[in-house]
Residue frames relative to the residue before (quaternion, step in Angstrom):
aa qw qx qy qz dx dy dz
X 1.0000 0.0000 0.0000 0.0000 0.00 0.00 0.00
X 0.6323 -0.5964 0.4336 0.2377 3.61 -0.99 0.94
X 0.4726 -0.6967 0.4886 0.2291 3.91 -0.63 0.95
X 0.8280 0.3824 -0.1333 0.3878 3.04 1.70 -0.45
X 0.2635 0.9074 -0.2402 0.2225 2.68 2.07 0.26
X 0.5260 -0.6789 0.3331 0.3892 3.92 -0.40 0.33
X 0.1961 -0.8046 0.5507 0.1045 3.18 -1.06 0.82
X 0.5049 -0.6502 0.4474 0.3494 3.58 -0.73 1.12
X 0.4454 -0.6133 0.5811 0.2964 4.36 -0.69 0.58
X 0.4138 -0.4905 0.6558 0.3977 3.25 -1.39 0.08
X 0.2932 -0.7011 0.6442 0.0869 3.45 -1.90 0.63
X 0.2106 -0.7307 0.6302 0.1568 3.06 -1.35 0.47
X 0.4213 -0.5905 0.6675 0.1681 3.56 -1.62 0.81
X 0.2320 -0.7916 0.5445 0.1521 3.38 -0.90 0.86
X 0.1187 -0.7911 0.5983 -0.0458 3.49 -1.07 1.10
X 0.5631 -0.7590 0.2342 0.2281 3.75 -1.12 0.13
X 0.6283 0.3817 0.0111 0.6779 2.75 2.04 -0.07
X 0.3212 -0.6624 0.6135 0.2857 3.99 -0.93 1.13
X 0.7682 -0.4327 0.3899 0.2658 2.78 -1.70 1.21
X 0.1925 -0.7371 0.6129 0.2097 3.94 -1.08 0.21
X 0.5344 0.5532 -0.4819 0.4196 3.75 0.52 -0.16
X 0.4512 -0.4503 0.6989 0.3242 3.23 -2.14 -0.06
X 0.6543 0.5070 -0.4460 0.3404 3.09 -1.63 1.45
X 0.6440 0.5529 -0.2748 0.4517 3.09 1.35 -0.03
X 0.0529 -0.7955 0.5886 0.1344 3.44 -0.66 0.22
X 0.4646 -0.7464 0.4745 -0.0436 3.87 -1.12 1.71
X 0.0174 0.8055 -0.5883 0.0695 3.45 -0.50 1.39
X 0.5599 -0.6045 0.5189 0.2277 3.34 -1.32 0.00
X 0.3155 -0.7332 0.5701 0.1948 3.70 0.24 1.53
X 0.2302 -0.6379 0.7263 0.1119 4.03 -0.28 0.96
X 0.3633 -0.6778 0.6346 -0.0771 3.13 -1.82 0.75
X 0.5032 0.5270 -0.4212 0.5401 3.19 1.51 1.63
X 0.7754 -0.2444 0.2937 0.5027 3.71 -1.38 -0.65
X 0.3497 -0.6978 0.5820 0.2280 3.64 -0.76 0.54
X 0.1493 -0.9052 0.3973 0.0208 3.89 -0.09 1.07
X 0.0141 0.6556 -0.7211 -0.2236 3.98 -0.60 -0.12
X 0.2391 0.7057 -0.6529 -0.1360 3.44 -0.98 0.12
X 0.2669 -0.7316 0.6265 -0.0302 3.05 -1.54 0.66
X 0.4056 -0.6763 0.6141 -0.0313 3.39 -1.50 1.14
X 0.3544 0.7170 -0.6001 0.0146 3.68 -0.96 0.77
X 0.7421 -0.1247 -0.0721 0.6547 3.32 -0.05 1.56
X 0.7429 -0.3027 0.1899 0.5661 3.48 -0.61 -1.67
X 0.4478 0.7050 -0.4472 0.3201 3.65 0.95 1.18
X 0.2618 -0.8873 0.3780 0.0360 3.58 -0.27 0.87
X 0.3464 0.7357 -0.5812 0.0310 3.65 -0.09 0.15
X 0.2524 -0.5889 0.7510 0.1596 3.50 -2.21 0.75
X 0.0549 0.6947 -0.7097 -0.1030 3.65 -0.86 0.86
X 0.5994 -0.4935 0.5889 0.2246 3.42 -1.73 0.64
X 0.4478 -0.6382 0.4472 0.4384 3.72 -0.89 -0.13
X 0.6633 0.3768 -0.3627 0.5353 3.53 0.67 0.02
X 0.7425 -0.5504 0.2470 0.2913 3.38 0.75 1.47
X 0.5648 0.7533 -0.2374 0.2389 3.61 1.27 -0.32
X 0.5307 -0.6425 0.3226 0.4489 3.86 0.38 0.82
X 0.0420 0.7541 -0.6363 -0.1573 4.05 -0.15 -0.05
X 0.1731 0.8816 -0.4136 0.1476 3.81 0.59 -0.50
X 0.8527 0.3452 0.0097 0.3920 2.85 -0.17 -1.90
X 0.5231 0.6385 -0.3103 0.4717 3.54 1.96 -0.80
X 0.7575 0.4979 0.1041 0.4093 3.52 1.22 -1.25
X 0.0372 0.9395 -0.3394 0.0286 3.32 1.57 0.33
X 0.7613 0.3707 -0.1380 0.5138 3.10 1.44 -1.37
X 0.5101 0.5317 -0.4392 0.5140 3.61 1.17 -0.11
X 0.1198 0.8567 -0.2812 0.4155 3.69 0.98 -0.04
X 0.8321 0.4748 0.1261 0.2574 1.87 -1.14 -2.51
X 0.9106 0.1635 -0.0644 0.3740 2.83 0.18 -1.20
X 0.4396 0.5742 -0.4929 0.4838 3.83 1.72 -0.07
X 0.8261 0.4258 -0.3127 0.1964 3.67 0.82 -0.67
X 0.3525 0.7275 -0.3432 0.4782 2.77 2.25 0.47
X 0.7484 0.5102 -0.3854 0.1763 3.28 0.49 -0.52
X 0.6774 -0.5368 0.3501 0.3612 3.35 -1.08 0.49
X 0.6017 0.3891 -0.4320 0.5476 4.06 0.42 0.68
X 0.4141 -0.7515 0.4741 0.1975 3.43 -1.87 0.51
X 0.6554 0.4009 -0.1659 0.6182 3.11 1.92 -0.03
X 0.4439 0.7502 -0.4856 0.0663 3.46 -0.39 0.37
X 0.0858 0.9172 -0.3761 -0.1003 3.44 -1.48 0.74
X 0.3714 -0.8502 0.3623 0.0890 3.37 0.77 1.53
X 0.0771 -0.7561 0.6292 0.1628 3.38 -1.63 0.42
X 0.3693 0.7918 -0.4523 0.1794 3.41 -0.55 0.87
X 0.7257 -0.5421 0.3499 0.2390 3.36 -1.25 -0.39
X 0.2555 -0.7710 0.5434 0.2122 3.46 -0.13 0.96
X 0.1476 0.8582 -0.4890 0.0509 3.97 -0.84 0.89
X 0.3047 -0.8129 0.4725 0.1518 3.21 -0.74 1.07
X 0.2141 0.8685 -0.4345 -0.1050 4.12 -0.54 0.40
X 0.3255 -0.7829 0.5103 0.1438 3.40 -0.98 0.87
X 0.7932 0.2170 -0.1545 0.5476 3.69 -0.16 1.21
X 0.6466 -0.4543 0.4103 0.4551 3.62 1.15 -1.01
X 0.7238 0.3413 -0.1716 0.5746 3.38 1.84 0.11
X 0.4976 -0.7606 0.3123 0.2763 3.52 -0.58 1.17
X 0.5709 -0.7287 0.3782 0.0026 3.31 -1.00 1.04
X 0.2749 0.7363 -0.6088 -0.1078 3.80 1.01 -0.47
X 0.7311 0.3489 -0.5223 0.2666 3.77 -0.01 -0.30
X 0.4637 0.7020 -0.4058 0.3570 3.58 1.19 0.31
X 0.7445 0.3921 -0.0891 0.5329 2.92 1.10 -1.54
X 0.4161 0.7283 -0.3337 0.4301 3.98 1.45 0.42
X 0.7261 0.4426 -0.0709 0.5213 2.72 1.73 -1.90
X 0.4583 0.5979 -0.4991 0.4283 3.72 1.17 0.26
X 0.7105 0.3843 -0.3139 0.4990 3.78 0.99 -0.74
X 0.1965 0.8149 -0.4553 0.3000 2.90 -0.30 2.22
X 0.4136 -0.7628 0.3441 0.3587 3.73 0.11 0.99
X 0.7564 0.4266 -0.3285 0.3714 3.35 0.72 -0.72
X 0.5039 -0.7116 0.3561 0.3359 3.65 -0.57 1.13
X 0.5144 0.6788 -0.3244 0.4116 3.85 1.06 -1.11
X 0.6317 0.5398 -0.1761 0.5279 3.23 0.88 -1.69
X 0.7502 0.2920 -0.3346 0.4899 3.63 0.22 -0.62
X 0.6850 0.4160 -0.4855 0.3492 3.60 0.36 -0.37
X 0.6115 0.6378 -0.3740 0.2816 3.21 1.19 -0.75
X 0.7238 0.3628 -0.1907 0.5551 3.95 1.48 -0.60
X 0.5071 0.6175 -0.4973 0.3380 3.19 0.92 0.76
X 0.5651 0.5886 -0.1990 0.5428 2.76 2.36 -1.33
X 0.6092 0.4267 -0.3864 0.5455 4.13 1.03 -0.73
X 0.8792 0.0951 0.2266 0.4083 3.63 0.29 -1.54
X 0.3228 -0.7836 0.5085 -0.1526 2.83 0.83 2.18
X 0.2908 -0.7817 0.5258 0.1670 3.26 -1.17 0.80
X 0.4450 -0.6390 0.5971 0.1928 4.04 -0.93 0.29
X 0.0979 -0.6400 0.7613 0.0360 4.19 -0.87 0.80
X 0.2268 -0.7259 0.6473 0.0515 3.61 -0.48 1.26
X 0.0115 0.8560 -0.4951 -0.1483 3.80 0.69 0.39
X 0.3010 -0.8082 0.5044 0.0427 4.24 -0.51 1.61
X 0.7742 0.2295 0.0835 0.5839 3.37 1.44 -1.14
X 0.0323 -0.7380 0.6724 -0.0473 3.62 -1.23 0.39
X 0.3307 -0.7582 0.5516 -0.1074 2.88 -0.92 2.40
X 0.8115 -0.1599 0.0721 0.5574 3.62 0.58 -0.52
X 0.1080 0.7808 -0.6149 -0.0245 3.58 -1.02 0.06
X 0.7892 -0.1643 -0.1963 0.5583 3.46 -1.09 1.50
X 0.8203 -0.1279 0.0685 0.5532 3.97 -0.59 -1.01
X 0.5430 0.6148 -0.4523 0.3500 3.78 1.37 -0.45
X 0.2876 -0.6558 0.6762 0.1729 3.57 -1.52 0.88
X 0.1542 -0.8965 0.4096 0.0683 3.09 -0.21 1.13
X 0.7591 0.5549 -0.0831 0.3299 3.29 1.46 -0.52
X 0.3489 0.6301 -0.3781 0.5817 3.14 2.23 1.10
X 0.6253 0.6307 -0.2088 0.4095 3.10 1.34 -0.89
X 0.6993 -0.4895 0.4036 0.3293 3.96 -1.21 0.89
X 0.5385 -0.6189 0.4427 0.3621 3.78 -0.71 0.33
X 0.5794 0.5806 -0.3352 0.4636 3.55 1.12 -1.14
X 0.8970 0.2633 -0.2178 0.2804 3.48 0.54 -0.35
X 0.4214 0.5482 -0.3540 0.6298 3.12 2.25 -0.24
X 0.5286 0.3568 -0.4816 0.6011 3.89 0.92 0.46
X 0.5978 0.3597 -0.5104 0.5027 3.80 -0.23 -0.33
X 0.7160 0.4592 -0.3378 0.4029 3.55 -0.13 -0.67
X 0.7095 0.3744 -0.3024 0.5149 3.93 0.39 -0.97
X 0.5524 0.5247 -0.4253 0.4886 3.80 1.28 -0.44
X 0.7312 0.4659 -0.1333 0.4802 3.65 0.57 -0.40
X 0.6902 0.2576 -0.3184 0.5965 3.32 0.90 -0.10
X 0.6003 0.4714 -0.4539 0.4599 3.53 0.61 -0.06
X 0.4208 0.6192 -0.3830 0.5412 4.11 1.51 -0.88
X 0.9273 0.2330 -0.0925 0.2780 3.60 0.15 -1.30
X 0.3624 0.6421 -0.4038 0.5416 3.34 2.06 0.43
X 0.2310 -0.8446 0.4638 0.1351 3.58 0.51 -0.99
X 0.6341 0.6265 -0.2857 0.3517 3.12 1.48 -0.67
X 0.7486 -0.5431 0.2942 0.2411 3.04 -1.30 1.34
X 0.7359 0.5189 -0.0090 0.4348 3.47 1.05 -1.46
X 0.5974 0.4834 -0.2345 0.5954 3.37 1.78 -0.59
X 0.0535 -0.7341 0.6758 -0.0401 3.51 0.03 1.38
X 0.3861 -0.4705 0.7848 0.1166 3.83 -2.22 0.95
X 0.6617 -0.5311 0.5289 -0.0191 2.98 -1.16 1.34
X 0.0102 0.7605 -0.5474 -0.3493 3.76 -0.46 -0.12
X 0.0236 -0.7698 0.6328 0.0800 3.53 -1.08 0.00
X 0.0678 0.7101 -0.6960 -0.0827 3.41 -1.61 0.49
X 0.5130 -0.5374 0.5467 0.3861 3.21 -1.96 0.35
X 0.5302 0.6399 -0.5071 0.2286 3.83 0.92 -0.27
X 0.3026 -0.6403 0.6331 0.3126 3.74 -0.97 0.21
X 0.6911 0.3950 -0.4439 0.4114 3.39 0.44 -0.80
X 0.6274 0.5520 -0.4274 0.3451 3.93 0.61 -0.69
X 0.4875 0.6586 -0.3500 0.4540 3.47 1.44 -0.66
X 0.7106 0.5129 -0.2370 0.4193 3.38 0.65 -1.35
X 0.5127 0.5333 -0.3985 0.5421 3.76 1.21 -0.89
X 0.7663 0.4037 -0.3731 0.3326 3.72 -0.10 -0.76
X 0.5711 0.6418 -0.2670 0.4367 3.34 1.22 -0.79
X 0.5936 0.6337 -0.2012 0.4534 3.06 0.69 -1.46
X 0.8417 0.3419 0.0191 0.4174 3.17 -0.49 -2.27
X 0.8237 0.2590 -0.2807 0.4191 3.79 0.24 -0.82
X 0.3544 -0.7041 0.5926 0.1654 3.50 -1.34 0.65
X 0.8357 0.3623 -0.1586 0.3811 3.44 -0.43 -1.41
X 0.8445 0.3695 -0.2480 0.2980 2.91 0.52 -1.75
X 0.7937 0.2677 -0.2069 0.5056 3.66 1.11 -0.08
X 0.3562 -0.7872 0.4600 0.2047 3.59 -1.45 1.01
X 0.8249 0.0860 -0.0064 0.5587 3.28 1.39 0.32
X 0.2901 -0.5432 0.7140 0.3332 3.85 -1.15 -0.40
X 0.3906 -0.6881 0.6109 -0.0288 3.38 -1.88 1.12
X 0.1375 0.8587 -0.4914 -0.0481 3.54 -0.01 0.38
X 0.1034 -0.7423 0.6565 0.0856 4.40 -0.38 1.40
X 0.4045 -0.5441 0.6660 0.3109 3.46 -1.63 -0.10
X 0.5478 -0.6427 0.4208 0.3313 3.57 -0.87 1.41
X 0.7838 0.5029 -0.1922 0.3095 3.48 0.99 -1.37
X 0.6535 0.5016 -0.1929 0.5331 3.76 1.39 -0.01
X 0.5581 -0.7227 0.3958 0.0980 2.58 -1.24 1.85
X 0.6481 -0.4972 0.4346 0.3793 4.08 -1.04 0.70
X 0.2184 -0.7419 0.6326 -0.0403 3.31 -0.13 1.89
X 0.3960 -0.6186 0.6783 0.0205 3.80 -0.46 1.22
X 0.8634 -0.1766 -0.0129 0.4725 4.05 -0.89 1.01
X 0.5860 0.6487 -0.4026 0.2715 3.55 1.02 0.06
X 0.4838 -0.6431 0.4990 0.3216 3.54 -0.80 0.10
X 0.0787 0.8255 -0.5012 0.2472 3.81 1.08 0.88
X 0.8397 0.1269 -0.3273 0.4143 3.71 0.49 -0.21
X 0.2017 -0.7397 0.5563 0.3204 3.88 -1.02 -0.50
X 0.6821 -0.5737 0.4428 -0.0979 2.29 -2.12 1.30
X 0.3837 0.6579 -0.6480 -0.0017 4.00 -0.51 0.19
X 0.3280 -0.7253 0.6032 0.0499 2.85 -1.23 1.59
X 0.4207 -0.7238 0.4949 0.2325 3.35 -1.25 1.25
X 0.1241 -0.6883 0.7140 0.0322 3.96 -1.01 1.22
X 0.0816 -0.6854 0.7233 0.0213 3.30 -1.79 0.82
X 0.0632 -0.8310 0.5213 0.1835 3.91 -1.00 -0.19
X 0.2406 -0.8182 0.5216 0.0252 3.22 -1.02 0.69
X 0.2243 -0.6900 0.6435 0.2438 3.93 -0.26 0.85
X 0.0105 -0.7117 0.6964 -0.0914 3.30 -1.55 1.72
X 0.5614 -0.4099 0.5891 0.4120 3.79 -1.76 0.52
X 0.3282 -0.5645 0.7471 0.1243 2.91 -1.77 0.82
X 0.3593 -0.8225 0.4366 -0.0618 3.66 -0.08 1.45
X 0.7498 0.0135 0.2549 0.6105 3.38 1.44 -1.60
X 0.1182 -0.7522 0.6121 0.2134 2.81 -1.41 -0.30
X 0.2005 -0.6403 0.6684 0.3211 4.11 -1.14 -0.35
X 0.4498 -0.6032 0.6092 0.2505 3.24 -1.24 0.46
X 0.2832 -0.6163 0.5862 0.4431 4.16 -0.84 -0.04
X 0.6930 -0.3758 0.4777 0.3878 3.15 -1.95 1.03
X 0.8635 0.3972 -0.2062 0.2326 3.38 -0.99 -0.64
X 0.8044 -0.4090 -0.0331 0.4296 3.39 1.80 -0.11
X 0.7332 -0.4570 0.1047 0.4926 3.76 -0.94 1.10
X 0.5748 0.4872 -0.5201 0.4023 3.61 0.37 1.16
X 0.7192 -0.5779 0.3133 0.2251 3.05 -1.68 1.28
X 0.0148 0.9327 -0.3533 -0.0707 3.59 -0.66 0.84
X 0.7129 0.1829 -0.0526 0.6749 2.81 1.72 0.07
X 0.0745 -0.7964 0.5761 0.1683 3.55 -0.82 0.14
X 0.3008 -0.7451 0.5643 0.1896 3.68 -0.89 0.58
X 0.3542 -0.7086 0.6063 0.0692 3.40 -0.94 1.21
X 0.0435 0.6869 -0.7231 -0.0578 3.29 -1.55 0.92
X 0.0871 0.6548 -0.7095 -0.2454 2.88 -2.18 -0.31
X 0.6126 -0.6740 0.2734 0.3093 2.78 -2.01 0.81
X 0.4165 -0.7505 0.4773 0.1882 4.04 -0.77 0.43
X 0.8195 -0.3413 0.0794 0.4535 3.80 -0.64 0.63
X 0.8099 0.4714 -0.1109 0.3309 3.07 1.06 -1.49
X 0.2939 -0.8451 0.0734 0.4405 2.95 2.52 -0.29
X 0.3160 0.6773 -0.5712 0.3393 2.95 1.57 1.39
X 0.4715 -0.6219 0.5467 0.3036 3.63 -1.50 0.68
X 0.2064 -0.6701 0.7128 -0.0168 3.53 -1.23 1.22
X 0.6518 -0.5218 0.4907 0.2490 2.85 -1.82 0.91
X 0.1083 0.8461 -0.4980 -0.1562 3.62 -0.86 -0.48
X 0.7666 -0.1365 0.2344 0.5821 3.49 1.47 -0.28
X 0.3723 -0.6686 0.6309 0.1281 3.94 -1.38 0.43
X 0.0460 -0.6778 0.7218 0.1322 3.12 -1.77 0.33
X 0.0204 0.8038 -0.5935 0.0368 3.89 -0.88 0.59
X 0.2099 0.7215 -0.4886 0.4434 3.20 1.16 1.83
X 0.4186 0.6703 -0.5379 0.2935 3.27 1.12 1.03
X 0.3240 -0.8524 0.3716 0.1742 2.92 -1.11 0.89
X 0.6642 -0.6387 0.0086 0.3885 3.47 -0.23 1.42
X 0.7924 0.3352 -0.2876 0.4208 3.66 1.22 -0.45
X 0.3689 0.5596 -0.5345 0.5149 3.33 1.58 1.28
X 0.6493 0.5843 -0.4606 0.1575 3.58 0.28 -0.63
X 0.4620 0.6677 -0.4122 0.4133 3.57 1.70 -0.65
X 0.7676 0.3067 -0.2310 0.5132 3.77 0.24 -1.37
X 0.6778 0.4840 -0.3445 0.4331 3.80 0.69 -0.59
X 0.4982 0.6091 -0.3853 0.4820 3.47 1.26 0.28
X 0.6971 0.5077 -0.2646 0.4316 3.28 0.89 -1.78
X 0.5336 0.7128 -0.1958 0.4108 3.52 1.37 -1.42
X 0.7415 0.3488 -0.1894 0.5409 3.74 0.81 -1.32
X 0.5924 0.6173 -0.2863 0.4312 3.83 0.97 -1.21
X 0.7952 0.3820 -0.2858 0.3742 3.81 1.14 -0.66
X 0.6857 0.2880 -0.4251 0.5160 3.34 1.52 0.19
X 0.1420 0.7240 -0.6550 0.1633 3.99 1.18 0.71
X 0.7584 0.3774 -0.3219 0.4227 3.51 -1.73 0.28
X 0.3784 0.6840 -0.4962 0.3778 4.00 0.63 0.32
X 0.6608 -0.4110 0.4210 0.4659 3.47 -1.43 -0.45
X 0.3848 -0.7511 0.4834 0.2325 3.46 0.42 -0.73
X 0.5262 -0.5104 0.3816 0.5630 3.32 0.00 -1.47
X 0.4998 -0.6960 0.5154 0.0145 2.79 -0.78 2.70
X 0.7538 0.2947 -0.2779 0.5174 4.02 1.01 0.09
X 0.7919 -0.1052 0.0852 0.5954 3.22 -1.24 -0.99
X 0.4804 -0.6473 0.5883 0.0639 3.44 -1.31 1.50
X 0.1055 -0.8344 0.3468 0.4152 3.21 -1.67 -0.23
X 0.2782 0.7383 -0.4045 0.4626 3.68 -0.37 0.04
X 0.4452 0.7808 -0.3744 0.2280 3.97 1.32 -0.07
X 0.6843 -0.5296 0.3224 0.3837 3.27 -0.86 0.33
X 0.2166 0.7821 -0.5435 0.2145 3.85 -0.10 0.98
X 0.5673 -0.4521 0.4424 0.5273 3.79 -1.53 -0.29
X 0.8032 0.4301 -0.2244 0.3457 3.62 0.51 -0.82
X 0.0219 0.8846 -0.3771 0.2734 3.42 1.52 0.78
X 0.4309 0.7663 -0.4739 -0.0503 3.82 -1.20 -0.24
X 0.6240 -0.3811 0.2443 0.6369 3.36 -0.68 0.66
X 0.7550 0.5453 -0.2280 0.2840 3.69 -0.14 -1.08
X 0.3501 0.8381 -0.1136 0.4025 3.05 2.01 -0.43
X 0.6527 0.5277 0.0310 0.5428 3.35 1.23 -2.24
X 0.7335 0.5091 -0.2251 0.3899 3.67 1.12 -1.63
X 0.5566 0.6573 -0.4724 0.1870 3.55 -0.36 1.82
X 0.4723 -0.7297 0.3080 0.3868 3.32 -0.73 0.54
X 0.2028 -0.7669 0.5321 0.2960 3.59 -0.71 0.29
X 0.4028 -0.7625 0.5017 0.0684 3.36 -1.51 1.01
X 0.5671 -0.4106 0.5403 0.4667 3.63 -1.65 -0.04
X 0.3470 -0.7664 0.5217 0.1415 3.43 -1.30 0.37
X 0.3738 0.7484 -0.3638 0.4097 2.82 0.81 1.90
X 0.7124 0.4378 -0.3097 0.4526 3.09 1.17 -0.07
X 0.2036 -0.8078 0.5487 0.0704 4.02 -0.39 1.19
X 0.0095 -0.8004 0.5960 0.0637 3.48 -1.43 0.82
X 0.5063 -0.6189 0.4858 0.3528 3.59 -1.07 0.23
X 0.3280 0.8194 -0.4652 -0.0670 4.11 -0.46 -0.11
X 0.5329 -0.6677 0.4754 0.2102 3.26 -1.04 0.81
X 0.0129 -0.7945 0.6069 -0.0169 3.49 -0.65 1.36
X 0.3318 -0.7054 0.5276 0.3375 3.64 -1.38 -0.27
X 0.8215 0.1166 -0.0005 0.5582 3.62 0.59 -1.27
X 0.1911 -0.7497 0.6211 0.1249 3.58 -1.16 0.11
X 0.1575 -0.6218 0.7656 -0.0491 3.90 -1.15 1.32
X 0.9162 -0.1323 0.1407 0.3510 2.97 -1.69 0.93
X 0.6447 -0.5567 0.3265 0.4098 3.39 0.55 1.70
X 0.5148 0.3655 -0.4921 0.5994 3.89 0.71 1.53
X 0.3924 -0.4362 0.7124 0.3851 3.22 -2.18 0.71
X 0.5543 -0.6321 0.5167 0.1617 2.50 -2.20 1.34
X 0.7107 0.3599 -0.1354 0.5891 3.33 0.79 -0.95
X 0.7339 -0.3731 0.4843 0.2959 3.50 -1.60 -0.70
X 0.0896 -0.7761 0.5850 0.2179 3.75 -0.60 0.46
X 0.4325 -0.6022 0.6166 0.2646 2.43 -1.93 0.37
X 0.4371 -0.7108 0.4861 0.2598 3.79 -1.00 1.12
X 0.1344 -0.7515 0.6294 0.1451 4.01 -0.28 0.84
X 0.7809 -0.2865 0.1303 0.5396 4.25 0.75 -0.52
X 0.6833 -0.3928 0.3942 0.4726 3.04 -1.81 0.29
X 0.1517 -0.7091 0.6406 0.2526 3.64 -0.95 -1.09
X 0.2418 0.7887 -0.5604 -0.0736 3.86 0.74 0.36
X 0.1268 0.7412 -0.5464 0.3687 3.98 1.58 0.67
X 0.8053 0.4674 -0.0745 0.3571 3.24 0.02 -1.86
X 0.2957 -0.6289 0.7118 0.1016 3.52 -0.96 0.87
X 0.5608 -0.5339 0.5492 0.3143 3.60 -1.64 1.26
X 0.7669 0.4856 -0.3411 0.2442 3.25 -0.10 -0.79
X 0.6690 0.4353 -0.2941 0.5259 3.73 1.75 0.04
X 0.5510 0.4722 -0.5475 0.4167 2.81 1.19 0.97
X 0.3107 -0.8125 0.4414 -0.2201 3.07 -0.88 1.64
X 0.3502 -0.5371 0.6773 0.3608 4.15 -0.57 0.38
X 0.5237 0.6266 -0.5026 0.2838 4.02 0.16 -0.25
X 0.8114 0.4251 -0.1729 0.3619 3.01 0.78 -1.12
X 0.3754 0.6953 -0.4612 0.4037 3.69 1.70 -0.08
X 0.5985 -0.4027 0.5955 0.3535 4.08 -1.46 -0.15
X 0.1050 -0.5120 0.8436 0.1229 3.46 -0.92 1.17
X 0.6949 -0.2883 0.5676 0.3345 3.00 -2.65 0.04
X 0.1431 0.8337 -0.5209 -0.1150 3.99 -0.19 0.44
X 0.4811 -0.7342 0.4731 0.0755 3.83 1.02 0.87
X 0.2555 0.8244 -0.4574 0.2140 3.65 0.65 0.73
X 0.7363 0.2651 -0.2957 0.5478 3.70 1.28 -0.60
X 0.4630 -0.6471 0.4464 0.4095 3.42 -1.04 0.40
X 0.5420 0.5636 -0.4700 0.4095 4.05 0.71 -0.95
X 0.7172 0.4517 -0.4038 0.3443 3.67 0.52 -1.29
X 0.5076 0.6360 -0.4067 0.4152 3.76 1.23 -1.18
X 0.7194 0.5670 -0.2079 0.3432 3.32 0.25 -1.74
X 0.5880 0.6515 -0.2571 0.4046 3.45 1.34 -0.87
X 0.8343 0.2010 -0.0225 0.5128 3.24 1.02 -1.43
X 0.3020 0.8144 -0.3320 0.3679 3.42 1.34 0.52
């Protein structure tokens, strides 16, 4: 078997609440590429968690794993891209590019960061049979003696309540709060640690709608808000309708069809993830406001789907605003220091 062969990450199960006992130990759920990387002599490899080569994206992250001063090494962490002092995911998106030129060229603008959380082996030591409390002493030390600029330490505490400050207080730069048991050894594909993911919500114009493939009933709705110039932009969809609303929530959308829609960015734009089916929506009066629950934001869009929590007919369109999204708000200094 290859020295460089892929190793399954540990996982996490996602719950609603940090742990309350003693024994745990609290990380910062970064808000980048999940990484294994690994070191044999001068051999390099970056796998993705879904087993997928990252390497070749990353030239300069490389670089520098094969600089370091050990002949074995194998690291868990987080691959992160930041512009100014604040992570980037649509930066780091744009590293996964086919054309090779194209990738050196943004390693050389927008170098990447290996936040490194965990430590799997180093020189002849197996490190990953071993308790967390002490596979952290180790990765705290080899990252001390690596020196390299690009090899970021992780922060972590045993506090629960310090856990909660990050949660709380930071927005952008993180997607959640991690939570391992000091006493347990680097479970390899298991769900062994837990998860609380950070959720915010935001009351957007319903702009549009999609109809569902299969027939003349409402399957989605497309969220805007309005942007400096006070045109309404797209930003993202929810299709958390639930199946014996879509009949009246059809009639409902069908009587303000034919409006402006969205007077800005549109949807259906040129991208990789386009399709004919893409283009197919109806545009609406800009009157109808909802509440939805989002996690992350890319290029002033929800990354993912929302989930719809309520109407809001309280709420005038016109307060619905990019104000109200999560800026990056940089409250702890370890996390700053991280991505600095």
């Amino acid at each position: 078997m290859s020295t460089l062969a892929f190793v399954p990450p540990m996982e996490a199960k996602l719950v609603t609440d940090l742990p309350a006992e003693d024994g745990w130990q609290f990380e910062p759920k970064w808000d980048g590429f999940r990484c294994i990387a690994i070191k044999d002599g001068d051999a390099v490899q970056l796998w993705a968690k879904s087993g997928k080569s990252l390497g070749r994206y990353f030239p300069e992250v490389l670089d520098f794993l094969r600089a370091l001063p050990v002949t074995r090494i194998v690291l868990d962490g987080e691959l992160m891209v930041s512009l100014d002092g604040l992570p980037s995911f649509d930066a780091l998106q744009q590293r996964l590019h086919p054309a090779a030129s194209r990738v050196r060229k943004l390693a050389a603008e927008t170098p990447a960061k290996l936040i490194a959380f965990d430590l799997l082996h180093e020189g002849k030591t197996d490190w990953s049979g071993k308790p967390l409390a002490q596979r952290r002493v180790a990765l705290e030390a080899l990252v001390a003696k690596a020196s390299a600029a690009d090899l970021r330490l992780s922060p972590m505490t045993l506090d629960a309540d310090t856990a909660r400050t990050w949660f709380a207080e930071l927005s952008a730069e993180l997607d959640g709060v991690i939570a391992k048991r000091r006493d347990e050894a680097y479970a390899s594909g298991k769900r062994s640690m837990l998860k609380i993911k950070r959720t915010r919500t935001a009351d957007c114009v319903v702009g549009g709608f999609r109809y569902l493939a299969d027939r003349k009933e409402v399957g989605s709705l497309l969220l805007g808000l309005f942007n400096e110039a006070g045109a309404l932009d797209h930003v993202g969809f929810t299709s958390a309708i639930a199946d014996d609303e879509r009949p009246a929530l059809t009639k409902r959308l069908e009587r303000l069809a034919g409006g402006p829609g969205f007077t800005g960015k549109a949807p259906g734009g040129p991208s990789r993830w386009s399709t004919d089916r893409s283009a197919e929506w109806v545009p609406l009066g800009q009157e109808l406001v909802v509440e939805v629950r989002y996690d992350q934001i890319t290029g002033d869009r929800f990354r993912h789907g929302t989930r719809l929590e309520r109407w809001r007919p309280d709420k005038a369109p016109q307060q619905c605003t990019f104000e109200q999204l999560a800026k990056p708000a940089g409250a702890d200094a370890a996390i700053q220091a991280t991505l600095a």
